[in-house]
C-alpha positions, 0 to 999 in steps of 0.5 A, spaced: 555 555 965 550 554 960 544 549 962 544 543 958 541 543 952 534 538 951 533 533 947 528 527 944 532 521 941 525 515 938 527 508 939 524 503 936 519 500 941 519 493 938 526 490 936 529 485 942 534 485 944 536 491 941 531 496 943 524 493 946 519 495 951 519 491 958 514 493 963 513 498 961 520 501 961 524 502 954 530 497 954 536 493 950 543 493 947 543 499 944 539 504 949 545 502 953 549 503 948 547 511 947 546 512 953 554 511 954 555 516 949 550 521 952 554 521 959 561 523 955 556 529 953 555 533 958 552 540 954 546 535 952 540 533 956 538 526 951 531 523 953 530 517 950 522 515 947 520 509 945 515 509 939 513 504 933 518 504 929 514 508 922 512 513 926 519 515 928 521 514 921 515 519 919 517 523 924 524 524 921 522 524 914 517 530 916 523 534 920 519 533 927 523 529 930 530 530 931 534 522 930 531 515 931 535 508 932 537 503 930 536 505 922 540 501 917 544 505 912 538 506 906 540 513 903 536 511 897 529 509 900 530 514 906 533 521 903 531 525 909 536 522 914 543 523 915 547 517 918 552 517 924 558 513 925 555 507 926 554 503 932 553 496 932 554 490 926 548 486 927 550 479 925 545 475 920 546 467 922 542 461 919 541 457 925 539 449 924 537 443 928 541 437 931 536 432 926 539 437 920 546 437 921 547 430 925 546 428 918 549 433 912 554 438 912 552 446 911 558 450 909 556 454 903 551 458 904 546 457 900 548 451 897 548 446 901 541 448 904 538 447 897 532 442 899 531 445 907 525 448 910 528 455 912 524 460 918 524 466 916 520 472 920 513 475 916 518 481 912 525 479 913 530 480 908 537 477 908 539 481 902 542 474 899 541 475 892 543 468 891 538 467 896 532 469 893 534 466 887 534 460 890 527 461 894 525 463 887 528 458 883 524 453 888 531 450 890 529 451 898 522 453 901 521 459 905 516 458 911 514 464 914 512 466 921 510 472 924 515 472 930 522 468 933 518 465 938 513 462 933 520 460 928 526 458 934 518 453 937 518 450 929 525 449 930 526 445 936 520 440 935 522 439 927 517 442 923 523 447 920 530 445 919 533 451 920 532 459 921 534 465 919 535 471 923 540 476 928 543 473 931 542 477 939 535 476 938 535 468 936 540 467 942 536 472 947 529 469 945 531 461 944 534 462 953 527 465 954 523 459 950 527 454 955 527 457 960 519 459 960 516 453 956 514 446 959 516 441 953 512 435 952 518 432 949 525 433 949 526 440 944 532 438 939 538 442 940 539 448 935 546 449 932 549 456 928 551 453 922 552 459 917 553 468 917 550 470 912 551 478 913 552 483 916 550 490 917 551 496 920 546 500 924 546 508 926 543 513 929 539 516 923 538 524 923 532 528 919 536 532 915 529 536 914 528 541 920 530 547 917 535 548 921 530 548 928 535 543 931 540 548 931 546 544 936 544 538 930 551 539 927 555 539 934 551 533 937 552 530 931 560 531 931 561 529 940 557 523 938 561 520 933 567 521 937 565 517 943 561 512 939 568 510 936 572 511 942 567 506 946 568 500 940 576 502 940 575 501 947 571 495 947 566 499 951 561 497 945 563 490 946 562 489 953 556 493 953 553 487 949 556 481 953 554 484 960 547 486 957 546 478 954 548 475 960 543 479 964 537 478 959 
């Protein structure tokens, strides 16, 4: 029987609760996820590197690097990837606190914000365009933070209304806020109040080895067949639920 066949995945370093550093140990929702993927795939020897996410891009793009998670679908901005089936829908949520919705209704999304001081992390985008409009239009302010921590401790003292962002990484880091922080006075509950999008995430593929990674085509193949298994079986599902508990 053949040994097994050596290779480097890159994962981004600084993305909680999907893929993050801790400790000194690469961790997260999505190495779970791949790693029980890779496990149904005997013929391979996958080792998983943590590394800031340019850099892995850069690697992709150069053909250096064999695959990097979790990129978004962007064919037109990244031409040198190739796409998985994909692995997770990350939810993008608003987030309000109690003194916002005890007093108005927030259904549509947009509209019924108009007026509000909306969080948002340094560089997100919604890809909202009714959004962007409306920031534009000067219909809602943006107040930008570098960090979720910075925007969810805004949030519950008042000075913003609401925030925006994946929803994993606003409810992992807002337990981690509460658990750890010493309040001076009673932090306001936060309530979602609106999906904004969703969108998918993959294992992305550089598709500019010059055929150096000669099993590319068979990985690609073994591992979308057991990433669809494991959403039809709710594998995917119970990975994300039991890993949010713990964390």
């Amino acid at each position: 029987m053949a040994a097994p066949i050596d290779v480097t995945i890159y994962a981004n370093e600084d993305y909680p609760p999907y893929s993050y550093m801790e400790q000194g140990q690469l961790k997260g929702i999505y190495k779970e996820i791949l790693v029980g993927a890779f496990e149904k795939m005997p013929k391979y020897n996958v080792r998983l590197i943590p590394i800031p996410w340019k850099h892995g891009l850069s690697l992709i793009e150069k053909g250096e690097g064999f695959a990097l998670y979790p990129p978004d679908y962007r064919p037109t901005e990244r031409p040198y990837m190739l796409y998985s089936d994909p692995i997770y829908t990350e939810s993008t949520v608003v987030f309000c606190n109690g003194a916002v919705t005890a007093n108005r209704v927030l259904k549509a999304w947009p509209e019924d914000y108009f007026g509000l001081n909306i969080g948002m992390n340094s560089g997100f985008l919604t890809g909202d365009l009714k959004f962007d409009q409306a920031v534009q239009d000067r219909l809602v302010h943006v107040d930008s933070s570098a960090t979720s921590r910075s925007n969810l401790l805004k949030l519950i003292s008042g000075q913003i209304d609401c925030y925006v962002n994946y929803k994993l990484m606003i409810q992992s880091e807002y337990k981690k806020i509460i658990s750890k922080s010493h309040f001076t006075a009673a932090p306001l509950p936060i309530i979602e109040t609106n999906e904004v999008s969703k969108e998918q995430v993959f294992l992305g593929y550089t598709n500019r080895d010059g055929g150096h990674f000669a099993f590319k085509d068979d990985f690609i193949q073994e591992f979308n067949t057991n990433i669809s298994r494991m959403e039809q079986t709710g594998e995917i599902a119970k990975i994300t639920y039991d890993f949010m508990s713990r964390n």
